[in-house]
C-alpha positions in Angstrom: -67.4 4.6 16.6 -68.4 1.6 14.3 -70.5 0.9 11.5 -71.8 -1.7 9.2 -71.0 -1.3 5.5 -71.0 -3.4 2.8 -67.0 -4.7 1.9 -66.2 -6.2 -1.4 -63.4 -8.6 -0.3 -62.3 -9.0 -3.7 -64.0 -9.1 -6.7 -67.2 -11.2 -6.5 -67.4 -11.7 -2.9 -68.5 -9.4 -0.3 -69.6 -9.8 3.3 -71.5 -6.8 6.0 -68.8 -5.8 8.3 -68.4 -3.6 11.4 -65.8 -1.2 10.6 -64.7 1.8 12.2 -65.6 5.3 11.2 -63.1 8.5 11.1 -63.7 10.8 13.4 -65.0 13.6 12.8 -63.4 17.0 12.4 -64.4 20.6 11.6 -67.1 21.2 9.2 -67.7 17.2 9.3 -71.5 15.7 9.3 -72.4 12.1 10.6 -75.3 11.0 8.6 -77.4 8.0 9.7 -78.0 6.0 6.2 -81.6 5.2 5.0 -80.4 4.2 1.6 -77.8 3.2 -0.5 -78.4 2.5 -4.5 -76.2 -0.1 -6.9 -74.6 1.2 -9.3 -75.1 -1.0 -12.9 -71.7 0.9 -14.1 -68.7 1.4 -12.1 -69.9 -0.7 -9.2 -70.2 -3.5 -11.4 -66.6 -3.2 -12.7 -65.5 -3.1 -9.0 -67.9 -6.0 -8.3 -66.5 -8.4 -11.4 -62.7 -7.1 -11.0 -62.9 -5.5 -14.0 -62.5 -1.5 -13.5 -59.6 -0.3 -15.0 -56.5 1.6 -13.4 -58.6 4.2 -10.8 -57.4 6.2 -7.9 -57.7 4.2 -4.6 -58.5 1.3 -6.5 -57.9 -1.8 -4.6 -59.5 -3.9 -1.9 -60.7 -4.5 0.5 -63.2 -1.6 -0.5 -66.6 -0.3 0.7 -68.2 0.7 -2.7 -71.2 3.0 -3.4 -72.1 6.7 -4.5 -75.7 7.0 -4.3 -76.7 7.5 -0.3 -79.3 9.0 1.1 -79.8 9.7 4.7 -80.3 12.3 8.0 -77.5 14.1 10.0 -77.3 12.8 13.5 -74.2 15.3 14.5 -72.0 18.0 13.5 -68.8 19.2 14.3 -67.4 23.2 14.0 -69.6 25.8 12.1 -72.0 23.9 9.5 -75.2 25.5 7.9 -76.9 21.9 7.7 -78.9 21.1 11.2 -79.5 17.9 13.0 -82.3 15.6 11.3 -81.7 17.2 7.7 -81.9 14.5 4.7 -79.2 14.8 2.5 -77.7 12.9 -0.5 -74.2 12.2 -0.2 -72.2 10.9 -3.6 -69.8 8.8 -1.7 -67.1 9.4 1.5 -64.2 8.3 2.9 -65.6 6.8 6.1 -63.9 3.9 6.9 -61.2 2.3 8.3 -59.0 0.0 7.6 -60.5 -0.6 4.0 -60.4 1.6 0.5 -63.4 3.7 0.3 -64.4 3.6 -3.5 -66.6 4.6 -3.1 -67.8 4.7 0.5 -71.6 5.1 0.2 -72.4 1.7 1.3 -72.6 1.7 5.1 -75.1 2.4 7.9 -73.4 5.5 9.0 -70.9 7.8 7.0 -69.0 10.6 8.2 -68.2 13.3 5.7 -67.5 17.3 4.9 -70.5 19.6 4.6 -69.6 20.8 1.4 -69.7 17.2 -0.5 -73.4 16.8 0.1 -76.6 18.6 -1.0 -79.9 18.8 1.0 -82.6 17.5 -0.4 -86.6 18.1 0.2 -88.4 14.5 0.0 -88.2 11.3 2.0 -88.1 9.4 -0.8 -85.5 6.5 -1.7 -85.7 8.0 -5.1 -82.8 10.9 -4.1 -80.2 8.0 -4.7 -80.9 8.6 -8.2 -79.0 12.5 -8.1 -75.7 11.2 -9.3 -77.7 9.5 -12.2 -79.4 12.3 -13.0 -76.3 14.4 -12.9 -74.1 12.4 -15.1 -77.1 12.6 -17.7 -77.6 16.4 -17.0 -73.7 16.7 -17.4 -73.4 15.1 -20.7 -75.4 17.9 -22.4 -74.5 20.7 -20.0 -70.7 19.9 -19.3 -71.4 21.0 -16.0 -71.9 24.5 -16.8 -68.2 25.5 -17.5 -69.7 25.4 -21.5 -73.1 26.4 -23.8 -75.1 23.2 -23.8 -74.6 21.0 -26.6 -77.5 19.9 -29.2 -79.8 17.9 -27.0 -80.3 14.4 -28.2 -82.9 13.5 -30.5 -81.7 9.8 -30.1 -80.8 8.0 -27.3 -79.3 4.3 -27.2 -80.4 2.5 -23.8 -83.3 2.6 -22.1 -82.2 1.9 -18.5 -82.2 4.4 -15.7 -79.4 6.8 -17.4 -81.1 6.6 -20.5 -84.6 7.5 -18.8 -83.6 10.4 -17.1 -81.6 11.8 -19.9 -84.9 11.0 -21.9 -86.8 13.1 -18.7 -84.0 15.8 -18.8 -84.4 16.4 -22.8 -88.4 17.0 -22.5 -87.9 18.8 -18.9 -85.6 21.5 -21.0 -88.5 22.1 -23.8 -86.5 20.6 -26.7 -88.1 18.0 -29.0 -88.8 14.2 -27.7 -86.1 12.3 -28.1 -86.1 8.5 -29.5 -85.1 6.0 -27.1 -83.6 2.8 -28.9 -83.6 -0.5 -26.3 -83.0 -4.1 -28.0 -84.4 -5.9 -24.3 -88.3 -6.0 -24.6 -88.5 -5.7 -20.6 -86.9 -2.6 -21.0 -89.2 -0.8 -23.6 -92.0 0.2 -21.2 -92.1 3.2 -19.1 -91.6 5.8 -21.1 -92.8 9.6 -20.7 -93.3 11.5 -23.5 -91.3 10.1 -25.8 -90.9 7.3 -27.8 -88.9 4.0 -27.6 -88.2 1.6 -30.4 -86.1 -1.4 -31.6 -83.1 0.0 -33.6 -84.3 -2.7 -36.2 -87.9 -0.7 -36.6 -86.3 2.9 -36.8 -85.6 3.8 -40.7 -84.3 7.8 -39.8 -80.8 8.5 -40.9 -80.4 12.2 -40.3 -80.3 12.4 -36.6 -78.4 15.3 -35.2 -77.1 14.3 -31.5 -77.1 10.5 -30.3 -75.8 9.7 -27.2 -75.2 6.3 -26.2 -75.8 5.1 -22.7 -75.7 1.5 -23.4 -72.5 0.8 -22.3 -71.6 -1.2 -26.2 -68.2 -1.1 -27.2 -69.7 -1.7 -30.9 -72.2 1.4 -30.8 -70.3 3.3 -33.3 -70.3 1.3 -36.0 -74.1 1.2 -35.3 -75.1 4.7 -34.8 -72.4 6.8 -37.5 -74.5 4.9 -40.5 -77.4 7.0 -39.2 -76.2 10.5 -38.4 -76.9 13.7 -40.5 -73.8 15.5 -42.1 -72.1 17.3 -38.9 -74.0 15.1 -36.3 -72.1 14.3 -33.2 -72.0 11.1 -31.1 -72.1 11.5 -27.4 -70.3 8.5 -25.4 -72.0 8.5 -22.0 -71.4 4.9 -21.2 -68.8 3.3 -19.2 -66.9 0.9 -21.8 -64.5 -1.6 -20.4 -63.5 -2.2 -24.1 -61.6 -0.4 -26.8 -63.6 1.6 -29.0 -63.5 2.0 -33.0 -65.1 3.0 -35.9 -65.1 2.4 -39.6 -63.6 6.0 -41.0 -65.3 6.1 -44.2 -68.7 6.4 -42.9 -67.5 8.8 -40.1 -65.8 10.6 -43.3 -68.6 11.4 -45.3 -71.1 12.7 -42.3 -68.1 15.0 -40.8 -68.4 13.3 -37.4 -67.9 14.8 -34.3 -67.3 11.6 -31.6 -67.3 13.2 -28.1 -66.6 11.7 -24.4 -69.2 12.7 -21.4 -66.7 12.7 -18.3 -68.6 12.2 -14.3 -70.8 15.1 -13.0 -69.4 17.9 -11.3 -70.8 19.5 -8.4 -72.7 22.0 -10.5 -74.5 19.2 -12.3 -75.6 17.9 -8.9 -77.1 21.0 -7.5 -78.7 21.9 -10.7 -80.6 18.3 -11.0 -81.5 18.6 -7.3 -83.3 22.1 -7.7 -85.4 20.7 -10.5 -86.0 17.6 -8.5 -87.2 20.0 -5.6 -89.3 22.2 -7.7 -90.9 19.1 -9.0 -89.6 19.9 -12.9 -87.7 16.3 -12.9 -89.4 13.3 -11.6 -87.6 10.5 -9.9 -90.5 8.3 -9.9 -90.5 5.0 -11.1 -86.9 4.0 -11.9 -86.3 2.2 -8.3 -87.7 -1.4 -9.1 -85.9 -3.5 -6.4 -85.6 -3.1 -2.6 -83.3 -5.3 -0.5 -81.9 -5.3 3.3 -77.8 -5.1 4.2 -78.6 -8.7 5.2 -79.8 -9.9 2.0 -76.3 -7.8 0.1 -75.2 -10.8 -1.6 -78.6 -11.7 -3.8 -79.1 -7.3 -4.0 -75.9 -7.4 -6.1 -76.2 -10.6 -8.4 -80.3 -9.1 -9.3 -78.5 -5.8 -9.6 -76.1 -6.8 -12.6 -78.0 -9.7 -13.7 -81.8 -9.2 -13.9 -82.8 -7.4 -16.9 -86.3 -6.7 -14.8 -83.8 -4.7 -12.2 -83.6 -1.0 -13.8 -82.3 0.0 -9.9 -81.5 -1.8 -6.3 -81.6 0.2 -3.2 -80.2 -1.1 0.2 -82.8 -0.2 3.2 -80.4 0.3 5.8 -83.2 1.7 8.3 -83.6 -1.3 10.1 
């Protein structure tokens, strides 16, 4: 059986093809695809050729981690029935190309035990490994006591929303949001978002960046209390430093949020399906397989794009 996906040919060119799928073997789902989001992080270092050293790295490649669709068969003993919606964080599909990360096709074949079910027909559910990677920064998937929670964030994209979301969700204190891009400082609920240039406090307790800046230490140290910790939750393609004095006299604790673990996901998706975490309102751009090629320049270069989803229902 064939499918389309989307197939970076090398970096910063792509076309739809018809690939073959794997077939399938015991405990293995087809799902049919609705959606498929874009990743702003590791997608867009596949996309510009600029992810470092990776496992499976290499193209031809079929990216994508954020799907969303209904299972159309099953093969051996499986608990999930025909016409179930399920997220599935990636797969290893295809044929004939590297799957890294596999998401981006029509159909997808994959295990039973790498998805989760979820409750709503929303294209919103592409957002679980987001919400995951922020739930995991503070919860290290469960394997640890949570952390402080942030009382300052750094980026207010989607990450930094639902981290934002997450923070109040648990009962702790609002966080501040810092975002530099104007477009970007809207939407916020229930807490606060500010220019770092209009923010005076110097005793916060817990930042954690999700900017992405290779330069955010030198920015945020200066305004951490004695014994404050800085939480790195963005992907930096670029060596990071800081200036030890300043780190010296606040005692810093500088600490590195890894990818979400399984437990992360199921976690986020309970609270997404007892309505504790809301989804809504991050997804600002909707394009067609057909129209790939513009979905992934607006994607990385649009600063009004928070999230693109592919609608591969038609």
């Amino acid at each position: 059986m064939k499918a389309q996906a989307i197939v970076f040919q090398s970096p910063c060119h792509l076309s739809v093809q018809s690939l073959d799928l794997r077939t399938l073997t015991d405990g293995d789902l087809e799902i049919a695809v609705e959606y498929s989001g874009i990743s702003t992080g590791t997608e867009r270092l596949l996309w510009d050729g600029s992810m470092p050293p990776f496992p499976g790295m290499g193209y031809p490649l079929v990216p994508g981690y954020e799907t969303v669709g209904r299972v159309t068969r099953t093969r051996g003993p499986c608990q999930l029935q025909i016409g179930d919606r399920v997220f599935v964080p990636g797969s290893y599909s295809f044929e004939g190309v590297h799957n890294l990360f596999g998401g981006a096709g029509s159909r997808l074949v994959v295990p039973e035990s790498r998805v989760v079910k979820v409750e709503n027909d929303h294209a919103n559910a592409v957002l679980l490994a987001l919400a995951a990677t922020a739930y995991h920064t503070v919860t290290y998937g469960g394997t640890r006591e949570p952390d402080t929670p942030p009382d300052l964030i750094v980026g207010h994209g989607v990450m930094g929303r639902l981290l934002a979301r997450l923070t109040v969700a648990a009962g702790a204190p609002a966080p501040v949001v810092w975002e530099t891009q104007a477009l970007r400082q809207a939407g916020a609920e229930g807490y606060d978002v500010l220019h770092p240039d209009h923010d005076d406090r110097k005793n916060y307790r817990a930042i954690y960046d999700v900017s992405g800046d290779a330069q955010i230490l030198h920015k945020v140290i200066p305004r951490l209390d004695k014994g404050g910790e800085v939480v790195l939750a963005g992907f930096y393609h670029q060596d990071i430093s800081f200036a030890y004095a300043p780190a010296f006299m606040r005692e810093v604790s500088i600490r590195v949020a890894a990818e979400w673990k399984r437990a992360d996901l199921l976690a986020v998706t309970e609270l997404v399906n007892t309505g504790r975490l809301s989804l809504d309102g991050l997804i600002t751009h909707t394009h067609t397989p057909a129209q790939a090629r513009d979905a992934y320049e607006v994607a990385f270069g649009d600063p009004h794009c928070l999230k693109m989803v592919l609608d591969w229902r038609h």
